[in-house]
C-alpha positions, 0 to 999 in steps of 0.5 A, a space after each residue: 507545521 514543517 520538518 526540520 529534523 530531517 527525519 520521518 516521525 517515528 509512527 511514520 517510520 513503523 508504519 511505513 516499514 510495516 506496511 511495506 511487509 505487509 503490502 508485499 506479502 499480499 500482492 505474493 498471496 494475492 499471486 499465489 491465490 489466482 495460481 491455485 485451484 489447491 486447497 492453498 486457494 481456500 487457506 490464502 483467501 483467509 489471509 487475503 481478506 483480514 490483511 488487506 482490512 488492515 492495509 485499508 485501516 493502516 492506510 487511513 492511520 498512515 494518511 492522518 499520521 503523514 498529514 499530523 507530521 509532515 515528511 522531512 524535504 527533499 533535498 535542495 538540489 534535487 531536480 525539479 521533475 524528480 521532486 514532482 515524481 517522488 511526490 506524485 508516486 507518494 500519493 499514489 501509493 496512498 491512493 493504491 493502498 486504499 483502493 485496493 482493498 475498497 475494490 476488493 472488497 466491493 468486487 467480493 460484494 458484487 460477487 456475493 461471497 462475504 468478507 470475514 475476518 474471522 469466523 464469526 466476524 463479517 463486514 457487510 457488503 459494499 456493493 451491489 451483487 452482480 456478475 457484471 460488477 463483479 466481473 469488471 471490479 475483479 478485472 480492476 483489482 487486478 489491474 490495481 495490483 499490478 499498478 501497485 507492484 509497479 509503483 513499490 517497484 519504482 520507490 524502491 528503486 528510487 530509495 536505492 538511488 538516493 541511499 547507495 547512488 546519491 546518499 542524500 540522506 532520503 534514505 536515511 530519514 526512514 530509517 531513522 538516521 540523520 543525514 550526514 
């Protein structure tokens, strides 16, 4: 099926701005839970863990949603190695915003600490306990989070390039108003 509106589908757009909230408030939380040792640490933690399940389980949605209705096309006379680049990093924003909270998960498996959503909600372990798996997936989150803010840095960037620079209507068509 192709897009001929010109404009992302609605449940991409919500999903879309609401996961990018969602996305930079953890990487905030997940930058202010390794800088404390103060009972802010705990009180993170219990944000850290529940928000990064929903990030994996909207991801998933988001993934059947973008596959369901594909994104509008660039435009025509956008260069080549530009369209590559935009596709390239899509995918892997949607590799990341999966990732990150399977490694995670699986790095506080590995860990033997439990990954609760609430008090008395408890996902089970996904990985092994082990403090060399543990050590090695905990250096992985990292490196994945920083790949992450690097990659929102960057499709941000390149928002504002075609929204206030070329005003091409990419922009526009994920905030649900059609080109001009």
């Amino acid at each position: 099926m192709k897009n001929t509106t010109g404009l992302f589908a609605l449940p991409a757009r919500v999903l879309h701005w609401l996961m990018a909230a969602m996305i930079l408030a953890m990487l905030f939380i997940g930058v202010g839970m390794v800088a404390s040792v103060s009972e802010r640490h705990a009180w993170l933690l219990r944000i850290h863990k529940p928000l990064g399940i929903a990030i994996l389980v909207l991801a998933v949605v988001r993934l059947a949603v973008r596959l369901r209705y594909p994104p509008p096309p660039l435009p025509a006379d956008l260069p080549m190695l530009q369209k590559l680049a935009a596709h390239a990093s899509h995918w892997l924003l949607y590799a990341l915003m999966i990732a990150m909270p399977l490694v995670g998960w699986a790095m506080l498996s590995a860990g033997g600490y439990p990954v609760m959503l609430s008090d008395s909600l408890r996902l089970p372990a996904i990985f092994p306990a082990g403090p060399i798996a543990f050590a090695v997936l905990r250096h992985l989150h990292s490196w994945l989070a920083m790949l992450l803010f690097l990659t929102f840095l960057a499709h941000m960037a390149a928002a504002l390039y075609h929204g206030l620079i070329r005003r091409d209507g990419v922009l526009a068509s994920m905030i649900a108003r059609r080109r001009e």
